[in-house]
C-alpha positions as CSV (number, residue, x, y, z in Angstrom):
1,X,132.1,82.4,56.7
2,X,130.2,85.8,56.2
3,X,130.4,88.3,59.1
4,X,127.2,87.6,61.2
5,X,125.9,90.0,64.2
6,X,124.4,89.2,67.4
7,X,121.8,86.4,67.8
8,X,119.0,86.8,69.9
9,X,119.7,84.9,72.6
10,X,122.6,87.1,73.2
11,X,121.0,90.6,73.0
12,X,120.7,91.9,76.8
13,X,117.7,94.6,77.3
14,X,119.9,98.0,77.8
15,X,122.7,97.4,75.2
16,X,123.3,100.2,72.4
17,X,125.0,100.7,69.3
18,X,125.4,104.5,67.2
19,X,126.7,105.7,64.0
20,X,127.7,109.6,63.6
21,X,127.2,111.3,59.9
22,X,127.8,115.0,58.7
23,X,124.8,115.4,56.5
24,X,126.0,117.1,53.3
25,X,125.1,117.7,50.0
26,X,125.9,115.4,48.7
27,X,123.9,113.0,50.8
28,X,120.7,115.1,50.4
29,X,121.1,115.3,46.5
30,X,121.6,111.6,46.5
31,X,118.9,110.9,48.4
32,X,116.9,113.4,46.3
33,X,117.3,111.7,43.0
34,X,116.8,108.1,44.2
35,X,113.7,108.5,46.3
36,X,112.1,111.1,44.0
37,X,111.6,113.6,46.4
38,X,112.6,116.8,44.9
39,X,110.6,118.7,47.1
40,X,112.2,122.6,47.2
41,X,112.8,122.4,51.5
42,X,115.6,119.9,50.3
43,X,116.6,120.8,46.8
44,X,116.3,124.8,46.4
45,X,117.8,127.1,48.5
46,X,115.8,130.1,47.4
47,X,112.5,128.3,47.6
48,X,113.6,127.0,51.3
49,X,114.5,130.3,52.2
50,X,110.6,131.0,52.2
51,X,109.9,128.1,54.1
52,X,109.4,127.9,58.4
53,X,113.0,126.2,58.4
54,X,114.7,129.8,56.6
55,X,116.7,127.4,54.3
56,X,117.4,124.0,53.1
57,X,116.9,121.3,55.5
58,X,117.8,117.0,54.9
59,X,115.0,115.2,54.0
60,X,113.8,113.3,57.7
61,X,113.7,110.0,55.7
62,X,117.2,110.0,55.6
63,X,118.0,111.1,59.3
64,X,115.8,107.9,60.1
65,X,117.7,105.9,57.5
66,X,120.5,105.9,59.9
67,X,119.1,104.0,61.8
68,X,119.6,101.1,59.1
69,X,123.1,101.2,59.6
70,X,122.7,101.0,63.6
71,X,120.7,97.8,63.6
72,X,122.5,96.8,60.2
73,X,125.8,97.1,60.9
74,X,126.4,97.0,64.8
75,X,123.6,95.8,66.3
76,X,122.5,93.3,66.3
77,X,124.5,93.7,62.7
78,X,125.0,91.5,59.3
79,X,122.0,89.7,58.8
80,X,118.9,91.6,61.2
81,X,115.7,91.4,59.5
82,X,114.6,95.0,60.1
83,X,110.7,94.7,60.3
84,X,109.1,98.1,61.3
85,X,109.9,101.9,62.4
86,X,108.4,104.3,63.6
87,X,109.8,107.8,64.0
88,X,108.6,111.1,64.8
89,X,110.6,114.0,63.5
90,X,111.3,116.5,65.9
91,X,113.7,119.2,64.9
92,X,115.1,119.8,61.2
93,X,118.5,119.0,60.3
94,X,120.5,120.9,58.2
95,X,123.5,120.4,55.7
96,X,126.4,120.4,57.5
97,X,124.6,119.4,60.6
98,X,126.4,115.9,62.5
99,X,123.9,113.2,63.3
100,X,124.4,110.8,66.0
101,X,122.0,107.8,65.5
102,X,121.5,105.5,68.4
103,X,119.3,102.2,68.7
104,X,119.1,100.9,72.8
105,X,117.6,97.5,73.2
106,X,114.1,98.1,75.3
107,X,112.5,94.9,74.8
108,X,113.0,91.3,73.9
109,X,109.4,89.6,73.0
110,X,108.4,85.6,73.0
111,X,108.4,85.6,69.1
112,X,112.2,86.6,69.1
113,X,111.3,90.1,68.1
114,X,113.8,92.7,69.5
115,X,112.4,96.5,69.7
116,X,115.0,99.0,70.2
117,X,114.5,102.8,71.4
118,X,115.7,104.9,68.2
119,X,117.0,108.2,68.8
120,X,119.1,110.3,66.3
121,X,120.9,113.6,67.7
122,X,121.9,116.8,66.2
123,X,125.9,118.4,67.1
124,X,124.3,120.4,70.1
125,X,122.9,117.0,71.5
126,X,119.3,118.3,69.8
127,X,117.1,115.4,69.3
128,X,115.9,115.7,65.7
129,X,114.2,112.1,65.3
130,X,113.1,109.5,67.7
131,X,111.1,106.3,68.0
132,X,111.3,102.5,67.9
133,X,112.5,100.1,65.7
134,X,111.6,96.2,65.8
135,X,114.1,93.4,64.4
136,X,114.3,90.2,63.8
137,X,118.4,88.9,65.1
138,X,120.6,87.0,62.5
139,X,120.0,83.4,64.1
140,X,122.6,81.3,65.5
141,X,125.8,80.3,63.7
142,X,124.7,76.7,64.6
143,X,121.3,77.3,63.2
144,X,122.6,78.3,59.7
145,X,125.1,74.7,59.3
């Protein structure tokens, strides 16, 4: 059987779960060409240059993104229904710059929603995006038969 995360009845208000990237090039021209976002802060050094940042900066879209892996991956993992995010982005992240992602269980609600504190931090322990995310858990092995 498919690898399944953590049902709702077993997520505990206070748990957590992180992923840590190095944001290169490679991820922001990636990112670039399948969102369409070719805006010159990410995509042209001499263009950034001009801008408030003083150079190139990753696209905050994809900082949040990392989040999807959190609450895709680890928890609650395989099979979360992510429904909503919100994120405010708070510092810029540059290539080369290490992300730390985490997602902390705040609340469970009575329509089996869980909302989870999202926080993603630079190298220096920065915060450079933060907010809340609401899931829906994979349901119980049980459930699925």
């Amino acid at each position: 059987m498919a690898n399944t995360g953590i049902p709702f009845e077993e997520i505990q208000v206070g748990q957590e779960a992180s992923f840590t990237k190095t944001i290169t090039e490679t991820e922001v021209v990636l990112f670039a060409g399948i969102t369409g976002d070719l805006n010159p802060a990410h995509t042209d050094e001499v263009s950034a240059q001009a801008s408030p940042f003083g150079g190139r900066v990753a696209h905050g879209a994809l900082v949040a993104s990392l989040f999807s892996t959190v609450l895709g991956m680890y928890l609650p993992g395989p099979g979360t229904i992510y429904l909503r995010q919100d994120s405010s982005f708070v510092r810029p992240v540059r290539l080369g710059d290490t992300v730390t992602a985490t997602c902390r269980v705040v609340e469970k609600t009575e329509k089996k929603r869980v909302i989870f504190d999202t926080t993603c931090v630079n190298q220096q322990g920065d915060v450079v995006v933060s907010g809340q995310a609401t899931v829906l858990c994979p349901r119980k092995q049980e459930e699925r038969a």
